[in-house]
N, C-alpha and C positions, 0 to 999 in steps of 0.2 A: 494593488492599491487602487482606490475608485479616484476617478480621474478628478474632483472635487477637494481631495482631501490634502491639504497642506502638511509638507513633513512634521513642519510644526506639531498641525493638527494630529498628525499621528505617534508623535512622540509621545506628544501629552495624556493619547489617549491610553496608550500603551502603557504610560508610567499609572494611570489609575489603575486599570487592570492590575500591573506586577501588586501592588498597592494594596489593592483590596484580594488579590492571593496572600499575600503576605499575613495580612486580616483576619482572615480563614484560618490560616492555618496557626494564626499565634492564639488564638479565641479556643481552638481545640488543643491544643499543648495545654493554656490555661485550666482547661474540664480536669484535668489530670495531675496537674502541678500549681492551683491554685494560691500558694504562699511566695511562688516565684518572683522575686521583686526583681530580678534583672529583664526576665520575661514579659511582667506588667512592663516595665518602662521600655522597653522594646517598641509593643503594641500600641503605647499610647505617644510614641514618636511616628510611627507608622500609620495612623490613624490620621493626627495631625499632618503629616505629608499625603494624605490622600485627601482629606477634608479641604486642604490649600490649591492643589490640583484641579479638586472638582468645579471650587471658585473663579479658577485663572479659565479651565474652559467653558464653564460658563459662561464669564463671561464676555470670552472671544468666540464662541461658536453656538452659544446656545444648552442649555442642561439635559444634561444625560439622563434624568429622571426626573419626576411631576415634584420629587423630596429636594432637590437642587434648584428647582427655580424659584426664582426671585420676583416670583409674581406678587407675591405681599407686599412691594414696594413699588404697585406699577398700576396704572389704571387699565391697559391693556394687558388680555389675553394673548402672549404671545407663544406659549406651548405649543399651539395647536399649528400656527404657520410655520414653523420650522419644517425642514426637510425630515420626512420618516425615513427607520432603514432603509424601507421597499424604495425609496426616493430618492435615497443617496446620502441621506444621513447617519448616524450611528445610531 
């Protein structure tokens, strides 16, 4: 674990990750089984528990992606100050 990272922080990022595997693989079951309505609502519970995640760390640690930030709402660029991986960030 990098010595910046709060279990917190790692929980949460952990839980986006399983999140968006789960994503992955419910999106390719769907290619195959598209009329699946227990499958659909699987994914789209899944989806929204990943969507709520990305928001909770965002906004405690900053967005995982340039798609997750909240810079529409901000007169500052703050993407760019955040810690990069090579720096200690995720």
């Amino acid at each position: 674990m990098r010595p910046n990272m709060t279990n917190e922080r790692a929980k949460l990022y952990h839980s986006i990750n399983v999140y968006s595997f789960v994503i992955v693989e419910m999106i390719e079951y769907l290619d195959t089984h598209p009329n699946d309505k227990e499958a659909i609502g699987y994914l789209n519970h899944y989806v929204r528990q990943k969507n709520q995640a990305m928001s909770e760390y965002s906004e405690k640690y900053g967005p995982l992606n340039i798609t997750a930030s909240p810079e529409g709402n901000s007169d500052e660029w703050k993407w760019a100050t955040q810690p990069m991986p090579w720096e200690g960030g995720f």
